[in-house]
C-alpha positions in Angstrom: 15.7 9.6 1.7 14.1 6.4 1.4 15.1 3.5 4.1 13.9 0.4 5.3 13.1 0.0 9.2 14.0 -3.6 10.2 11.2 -4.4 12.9 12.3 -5.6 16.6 11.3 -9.2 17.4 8.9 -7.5 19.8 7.4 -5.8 16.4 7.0 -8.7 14.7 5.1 -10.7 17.4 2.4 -7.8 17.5 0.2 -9.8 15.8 -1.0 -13.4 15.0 -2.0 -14.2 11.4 -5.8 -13.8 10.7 -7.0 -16.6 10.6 -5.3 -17.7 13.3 -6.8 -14.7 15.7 -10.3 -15.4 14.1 -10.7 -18.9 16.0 -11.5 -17.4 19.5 -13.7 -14.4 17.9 -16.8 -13.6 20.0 -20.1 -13.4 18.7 -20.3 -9.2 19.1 -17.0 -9.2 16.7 -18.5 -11.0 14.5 -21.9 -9.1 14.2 -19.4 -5.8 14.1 -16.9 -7.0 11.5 -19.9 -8.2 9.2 -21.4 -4.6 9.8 -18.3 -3.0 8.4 -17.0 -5.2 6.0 -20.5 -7.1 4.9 -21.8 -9.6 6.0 -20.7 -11.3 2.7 -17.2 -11.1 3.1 -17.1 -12.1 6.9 -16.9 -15.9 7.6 -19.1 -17.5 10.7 -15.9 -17.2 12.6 -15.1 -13.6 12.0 -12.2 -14.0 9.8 -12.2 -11.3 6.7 -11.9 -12.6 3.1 -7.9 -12.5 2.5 -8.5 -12.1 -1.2 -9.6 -8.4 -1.3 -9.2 -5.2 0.2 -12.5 -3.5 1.7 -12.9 0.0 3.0 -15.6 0.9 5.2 -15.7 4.9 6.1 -17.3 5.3 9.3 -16.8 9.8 8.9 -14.4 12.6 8.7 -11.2 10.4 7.9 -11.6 7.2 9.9 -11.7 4.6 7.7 -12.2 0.6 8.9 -9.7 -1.5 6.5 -9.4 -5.1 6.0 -5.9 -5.9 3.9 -5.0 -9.6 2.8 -7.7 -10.0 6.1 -6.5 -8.3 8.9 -8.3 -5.5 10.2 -7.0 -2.1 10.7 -8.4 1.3 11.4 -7.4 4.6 9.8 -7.7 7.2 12.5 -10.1 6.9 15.2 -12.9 8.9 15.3 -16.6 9.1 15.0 -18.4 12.3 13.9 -20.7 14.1 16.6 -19.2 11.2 19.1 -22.7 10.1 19.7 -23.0 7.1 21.9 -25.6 5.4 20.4 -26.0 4.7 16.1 -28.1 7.7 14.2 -25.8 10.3 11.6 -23.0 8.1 12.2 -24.1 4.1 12.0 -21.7 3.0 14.5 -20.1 3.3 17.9 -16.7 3.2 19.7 -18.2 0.2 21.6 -18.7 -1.3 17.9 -14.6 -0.3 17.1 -14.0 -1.9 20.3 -15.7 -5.2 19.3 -14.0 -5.1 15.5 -10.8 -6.1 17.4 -8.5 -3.9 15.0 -4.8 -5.4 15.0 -3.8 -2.3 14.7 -4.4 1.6 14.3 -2.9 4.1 11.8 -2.5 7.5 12.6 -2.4 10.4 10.1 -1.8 13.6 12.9 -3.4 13.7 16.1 -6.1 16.8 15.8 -9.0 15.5 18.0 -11.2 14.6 14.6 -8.6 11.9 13.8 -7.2 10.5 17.0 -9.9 11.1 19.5 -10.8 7.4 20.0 -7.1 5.5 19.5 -6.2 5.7 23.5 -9.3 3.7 24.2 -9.5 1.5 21.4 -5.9 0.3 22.7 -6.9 -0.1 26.0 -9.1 -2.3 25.4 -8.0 -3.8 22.6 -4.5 -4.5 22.9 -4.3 -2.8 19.2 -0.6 -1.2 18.2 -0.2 2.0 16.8 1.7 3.4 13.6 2.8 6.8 13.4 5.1 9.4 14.5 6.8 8.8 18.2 4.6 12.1 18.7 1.7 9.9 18.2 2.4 7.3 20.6 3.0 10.0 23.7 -0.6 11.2 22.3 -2.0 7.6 22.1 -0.1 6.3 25.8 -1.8 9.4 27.3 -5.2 9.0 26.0 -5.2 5.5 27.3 -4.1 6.2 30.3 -6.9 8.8 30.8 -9.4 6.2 29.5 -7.8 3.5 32.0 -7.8 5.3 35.1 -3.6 3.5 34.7 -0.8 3.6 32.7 -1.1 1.6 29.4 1.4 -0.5 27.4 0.8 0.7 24.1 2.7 -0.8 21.6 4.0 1.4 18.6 6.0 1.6 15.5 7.3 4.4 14.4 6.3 5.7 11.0 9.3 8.2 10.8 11.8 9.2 13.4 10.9 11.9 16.1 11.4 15.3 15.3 12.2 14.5 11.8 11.7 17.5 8.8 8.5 16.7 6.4 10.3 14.8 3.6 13.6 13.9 5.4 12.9 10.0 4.7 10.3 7.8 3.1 10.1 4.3 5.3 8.9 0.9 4.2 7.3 -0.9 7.5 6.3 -4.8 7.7 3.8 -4.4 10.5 2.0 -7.7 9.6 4.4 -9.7 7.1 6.0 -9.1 3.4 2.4 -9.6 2.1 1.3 -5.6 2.8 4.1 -3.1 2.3 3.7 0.0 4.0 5.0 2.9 3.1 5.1 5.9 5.2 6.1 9.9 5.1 5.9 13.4 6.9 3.9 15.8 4.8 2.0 18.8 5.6 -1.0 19.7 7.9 -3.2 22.0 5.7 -2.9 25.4 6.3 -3.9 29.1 5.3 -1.8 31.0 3.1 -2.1 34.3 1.0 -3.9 33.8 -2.5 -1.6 33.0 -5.2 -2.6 35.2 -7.7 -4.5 32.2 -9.9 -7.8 32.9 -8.6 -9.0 29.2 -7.6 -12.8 28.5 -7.4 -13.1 28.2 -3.2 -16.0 26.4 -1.8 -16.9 29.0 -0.1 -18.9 31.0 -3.2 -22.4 30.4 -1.9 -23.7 28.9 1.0 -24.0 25.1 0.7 -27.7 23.3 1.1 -28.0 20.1 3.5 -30.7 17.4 2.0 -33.9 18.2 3.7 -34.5 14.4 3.5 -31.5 13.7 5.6 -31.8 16.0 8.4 -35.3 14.6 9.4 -33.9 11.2 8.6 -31.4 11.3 11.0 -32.1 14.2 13.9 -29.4 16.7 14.3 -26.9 15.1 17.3 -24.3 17.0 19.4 -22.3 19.2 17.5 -18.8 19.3 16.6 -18.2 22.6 18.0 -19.1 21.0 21.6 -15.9 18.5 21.4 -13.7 21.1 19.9 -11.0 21.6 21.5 -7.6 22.9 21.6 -5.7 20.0 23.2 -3.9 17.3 21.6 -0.5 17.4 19.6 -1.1 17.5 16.1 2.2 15.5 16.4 2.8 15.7 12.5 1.0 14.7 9.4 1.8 11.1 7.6 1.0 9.9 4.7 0.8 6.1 4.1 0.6 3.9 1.1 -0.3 0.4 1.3 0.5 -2.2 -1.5 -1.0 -6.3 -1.6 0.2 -7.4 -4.8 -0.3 -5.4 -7.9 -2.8 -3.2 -5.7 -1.6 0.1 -3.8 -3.7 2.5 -1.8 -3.0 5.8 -0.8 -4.5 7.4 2.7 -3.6 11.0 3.7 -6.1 12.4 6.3 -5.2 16.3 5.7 -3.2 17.8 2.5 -1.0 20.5 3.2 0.0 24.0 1.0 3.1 22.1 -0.5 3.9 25.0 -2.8 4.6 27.4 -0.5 5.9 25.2 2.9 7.0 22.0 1.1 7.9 22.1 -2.7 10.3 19.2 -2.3 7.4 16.9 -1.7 6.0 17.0 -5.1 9.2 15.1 -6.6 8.7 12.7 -3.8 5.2 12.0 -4.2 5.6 11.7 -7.7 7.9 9.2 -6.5 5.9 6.9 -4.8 4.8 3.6 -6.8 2.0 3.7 -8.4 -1.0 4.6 -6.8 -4.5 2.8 -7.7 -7.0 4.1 -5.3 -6.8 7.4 -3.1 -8.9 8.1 0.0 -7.7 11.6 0.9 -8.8 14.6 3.0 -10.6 17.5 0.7 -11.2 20.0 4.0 -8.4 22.6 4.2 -7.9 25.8 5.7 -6.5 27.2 2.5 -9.8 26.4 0.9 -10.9 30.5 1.7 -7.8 32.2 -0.4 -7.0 29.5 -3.0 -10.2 26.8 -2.9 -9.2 23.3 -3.5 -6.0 23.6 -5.1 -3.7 22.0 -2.6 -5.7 18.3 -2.5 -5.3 18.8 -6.1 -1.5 19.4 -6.2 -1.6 15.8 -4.5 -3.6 14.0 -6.6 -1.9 15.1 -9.8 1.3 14.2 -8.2 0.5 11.1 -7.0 -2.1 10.0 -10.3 -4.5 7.7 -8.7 -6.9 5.7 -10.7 -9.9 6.4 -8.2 -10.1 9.2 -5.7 -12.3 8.7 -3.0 -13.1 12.4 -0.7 -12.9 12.4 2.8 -13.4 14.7 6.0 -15.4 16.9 3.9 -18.6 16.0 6.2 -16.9 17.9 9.4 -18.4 20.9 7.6 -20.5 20.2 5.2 -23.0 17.9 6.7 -26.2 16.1 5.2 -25.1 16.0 2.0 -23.8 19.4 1.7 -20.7 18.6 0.1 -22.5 18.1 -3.6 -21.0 21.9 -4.4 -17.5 20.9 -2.7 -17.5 18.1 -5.3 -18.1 20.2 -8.3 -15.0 22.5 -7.1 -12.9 19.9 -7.0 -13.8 18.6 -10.9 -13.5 21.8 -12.1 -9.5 22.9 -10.3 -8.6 19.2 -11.7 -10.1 20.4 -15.3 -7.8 23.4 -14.9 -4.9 21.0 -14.6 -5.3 19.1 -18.1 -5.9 15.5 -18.4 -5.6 14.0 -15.1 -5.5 10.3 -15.0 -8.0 10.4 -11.9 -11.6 9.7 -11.3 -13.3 11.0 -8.7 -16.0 8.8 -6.9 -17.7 10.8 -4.1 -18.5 9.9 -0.8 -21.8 11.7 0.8 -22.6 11.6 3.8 -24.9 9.6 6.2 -25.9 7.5 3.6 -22.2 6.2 2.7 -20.8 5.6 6.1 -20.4 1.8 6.4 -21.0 1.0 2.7 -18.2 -1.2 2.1 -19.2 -2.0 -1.5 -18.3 1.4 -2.5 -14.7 0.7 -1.6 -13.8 -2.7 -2.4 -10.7 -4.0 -4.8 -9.6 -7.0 -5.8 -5.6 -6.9 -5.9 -5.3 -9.1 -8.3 -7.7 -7.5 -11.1 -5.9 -6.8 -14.2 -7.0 -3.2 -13.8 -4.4 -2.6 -11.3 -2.0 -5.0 -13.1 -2.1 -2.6 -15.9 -0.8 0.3 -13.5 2.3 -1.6 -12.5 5.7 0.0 -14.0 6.6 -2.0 -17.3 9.8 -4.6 -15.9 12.9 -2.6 -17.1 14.3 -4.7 -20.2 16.9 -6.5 -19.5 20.3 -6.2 -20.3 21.3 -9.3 -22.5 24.6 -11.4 -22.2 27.0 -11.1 -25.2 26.3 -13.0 -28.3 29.9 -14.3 -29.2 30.6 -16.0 -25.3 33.0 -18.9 -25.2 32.1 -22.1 -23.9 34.4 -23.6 -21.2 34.2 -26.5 -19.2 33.4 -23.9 -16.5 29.6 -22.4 -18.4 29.2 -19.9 -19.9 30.1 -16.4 -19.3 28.7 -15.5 -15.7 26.6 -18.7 -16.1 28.7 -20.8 -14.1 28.8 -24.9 -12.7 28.3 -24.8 -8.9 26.4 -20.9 -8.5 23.4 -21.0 -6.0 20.4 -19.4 -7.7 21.3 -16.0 -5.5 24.4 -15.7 -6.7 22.3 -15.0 -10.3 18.5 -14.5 -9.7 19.0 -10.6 -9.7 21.2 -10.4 -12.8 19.9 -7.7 -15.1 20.1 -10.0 -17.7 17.9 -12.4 -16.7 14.7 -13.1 -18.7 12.6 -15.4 -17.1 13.3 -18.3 -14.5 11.5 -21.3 -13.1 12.1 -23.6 -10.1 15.0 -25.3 -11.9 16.0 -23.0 -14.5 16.8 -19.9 -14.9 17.2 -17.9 -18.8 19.1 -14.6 -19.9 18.7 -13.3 -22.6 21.5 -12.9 -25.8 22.0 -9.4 -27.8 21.1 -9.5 -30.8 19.4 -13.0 -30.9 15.1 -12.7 -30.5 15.2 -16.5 -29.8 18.6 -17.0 -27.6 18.9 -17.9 -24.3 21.9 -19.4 -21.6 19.9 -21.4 -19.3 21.6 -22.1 -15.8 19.6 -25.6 -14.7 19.6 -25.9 -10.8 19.3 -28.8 -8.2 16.4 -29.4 -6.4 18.7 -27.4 -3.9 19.6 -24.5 -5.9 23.0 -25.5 -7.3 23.5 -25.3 -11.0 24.7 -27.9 -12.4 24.1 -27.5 -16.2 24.6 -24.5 -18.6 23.0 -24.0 -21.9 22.7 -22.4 -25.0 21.6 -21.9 -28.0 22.8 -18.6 -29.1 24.9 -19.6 -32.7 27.9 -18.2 -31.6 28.1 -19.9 -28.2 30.7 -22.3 -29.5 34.0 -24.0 -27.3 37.1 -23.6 -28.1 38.0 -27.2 -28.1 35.1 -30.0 -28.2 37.1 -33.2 -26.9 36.1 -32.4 -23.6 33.0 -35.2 -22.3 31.7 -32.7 -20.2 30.7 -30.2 -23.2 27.7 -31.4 -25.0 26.4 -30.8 -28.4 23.3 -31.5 -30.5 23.5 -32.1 -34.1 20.8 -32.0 -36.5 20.7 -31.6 -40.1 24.2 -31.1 -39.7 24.2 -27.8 -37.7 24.3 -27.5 -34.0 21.3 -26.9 -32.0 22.7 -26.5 -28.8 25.6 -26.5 -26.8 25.5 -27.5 -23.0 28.3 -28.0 -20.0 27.8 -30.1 -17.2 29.1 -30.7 -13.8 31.5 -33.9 -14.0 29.1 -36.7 -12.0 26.2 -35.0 -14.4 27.8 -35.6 -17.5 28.5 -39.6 -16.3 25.0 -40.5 -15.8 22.7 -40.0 -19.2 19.7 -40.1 -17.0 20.0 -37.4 -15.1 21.7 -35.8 -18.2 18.5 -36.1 -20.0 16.5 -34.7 -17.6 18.4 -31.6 -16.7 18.7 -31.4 -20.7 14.8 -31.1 -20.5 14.6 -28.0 -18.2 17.1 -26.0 -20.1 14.6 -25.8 -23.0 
């Protein structure tokens, strides 16, 4: 079920627009934001370019966004949690300093969510995800704080809610970035089934040599691991600027065997230019990489971008994890996808790898072709009223979302005629919206009687060009007449 959720007033006051926020910017944001996001597409003031969409992966799943320029992050973790920069180039003090607006949760394993309590704290940043989430998020502040926190959420789905029971569009910043957001699956273990997937488990994966004396081994995962925390559900959001959509999912769940619904509604979703998804599963032992598969061919990204894979396979281990991956999506056919790995250390914080422009035709050319429209009869009447629907006096609502319309233009709108290539009724507005004249030029848009002054017609050659009806102070005033005569055609 697909819904809208209407934010609260206090929602829509969660944040200021960007450049707004970017006056006040301290120096240390700056420096942090221009570490992330380069330093050329950060402005002496901190503000992010609005004109392009820039990814900056700092490990695991946690990636640093900046959409139409405000800055995000998608979960909150760093890999090792080393408190000063060697594998991972960054800090939670740096995090801090970014000043994200806001966080987006995809569960709330410690590898995703570790970091968000604090980052709030301190940062005043909301949260979107599951109501589970937010309990997860108010406690870790408050742990970090020493106090209770107000942490400021939306809610991404409703609590308690089945994976699939509804697919939300959110406004967290404005009707620029729509968010989409749903309950899938965690990734899981299950039984093999029976079609013998490559796992990437075959032979024991090598780290670059290079790497490990580059950057010294730190703490280790296994010394943070820890049972706590509330997975609190998995979402999966899609974000969409213009012609541009981008798809993040921080785990990828065995939908075949706990979730078969999903696929039609992944298949669903509009489409999808770039995917950053999770490639680490537990069902990677019994049937390899098949489930982050099953996503991608449902949800047909241009690009794929791999995450979380470096929890595991560290120091550039993941090479063989790659070639896994290529060959299950060979077994699938043609997939529409390309796959641009990330290794790591040496592509945390590269944000050249991951940015878009939304307005590049190449994303243009992923849009769903405009259904075509369904035209207005060809043998209407004229009456001193307009013209079939086309009426004197309609506000430009009252027709903008006809199916028949073709095109429109601040003081025009045109739908098409059946049958007739070259056709059109144009409804010619106000400057306030009203129409006021209807025209046509379809050749069997005739009146039934022509003595009226308020239906026009022009004669050339001896055939009729055009018919028009105006409103009565339109037609008594050949200036205006003129004019509105001039944006019908």
């Amino acid at each position: 079920m697909r819904r809208f959720l209407p934010l609260l007033a206090t929602v829509v006051a969660l944040t200021m627009p960007a450049a707004a926020q970017a006056a006040a910017l301290p120096p240390e944001t700056v420096d942090a934001r221009q570490h992330f996001f380069g330093a050329e597409n950060v402005a002496a003031d901190g503000s992010v370019r609005d004109d392009r969409v820039i990814l900056s992966w700092f490990s695991v799943a946690s990636v640093a966004a900046a959409l139409d320029g405000h800055v995000v992050l998608l979960d909150a973790y760093i890999h090792k949690e080393e408190d000063r920069p060697n594998y991972v180039p960054t800090t939670t003090e740096e995090l801090v300093a970014l000043k994200p607006e806001a966080i987006f949760i995809g569960h709330g394993h410690f590898d995703h969510a570790a970091k968000s309590g604090e980052i709030i704290a301190r940062t005043g940043a909301f949260l979107v995800g599951t109501p589970e989430h937010c309990d997860q998020a108010k406690q870790l502040a408050a742990d970090y704080a020493g106090q209770a926190v107000d942490v400021r959420c939306i809610d991404a789905v409703t609590r308690g809610s089945e994976p699939g029971a509804e697919v939300n569009e959110l406004r967290p910043f404005d009707d620029r970035i729509e968010v989409t957001a749903l309950k899938h699956l965690h990734s899981a273990a299950e039984a093999p089934d029976g079609e013998n997937h490559e796992t990437t488990l075959g032979s024991a994966p090598l780290p670059d040599a290079r790497l490990v004396l580059l950057h010294p081994p730190g703490p280790s995962v296994l010394d943070h691991l820890t049972l706590e925390g509330d997975e609190g559900s998995s979402v999966l959001y899609q974000f969409r600027l213009g012609s541009f959509s981008l798809v993040w999912n921080d785990t990828a769940g065995p939908l075949r065997e706990r979730g078969p619904h999903l696929f039609d509604i992944l298949a669903g979703l509009p489409p999808t230019d770039v995917e950053v998804g999770s490639v680490l599963g537990f069902n990677d032992p019994t049937n390899g990489l098949r489930d982050i598969v099953d996503y991608v061919e449902r949800i047909k990204p241009q690009v794929f971008y791999p995450v979380h894979h470096d929890f595991v396979a560290e120091y550039g281990a993941s090479q063989r994890m790659q070639g896994v991956m290529e060959r299950e999506m060979a077994r699938r056919g043609e997939l529409p996808t390309e796959v641009r790995w990330l290794y790591d250390p040496v592509d945390y914080l590269r944000p050249s790898l991951m940015t878009f422009d939304p307005a590049a035709t190449r994303w243009a050319a992923n849009d769903p072709p405009p259904p075509a429209p369904t035209c207005m009869p060809s043998d209407l009447r004229v009456r001193k009223g307009g013209i079939g629907f086309v009426r004197l006096g309609l506000e430009r609502s009252a027709l903008s979302s006809r199916p028949e319309l073709a095109s429109q233009t601040r003081r025009a709108l045109r739908f098409c005629v059946e049958g007739e290539e070259k056709a059109t009724v144009s409804a010619v507005l106000s400057p306030s919206g009203v129409v006021r004249l209807v025209w046509t030029n379809a050749p069997d848009h005739r009146p039934r009687a022509t003595r009226s002054n308020r239906i026009l017609f022009r004669r050339r050659d001896g055939r009729v060009r055009y018919v028009a009806v105006a409103d009565r102070k339109l037609s008594r005033s050949p200036r205006a007449l003129h004019r509105y005569l001039r944006f019908a055609r």
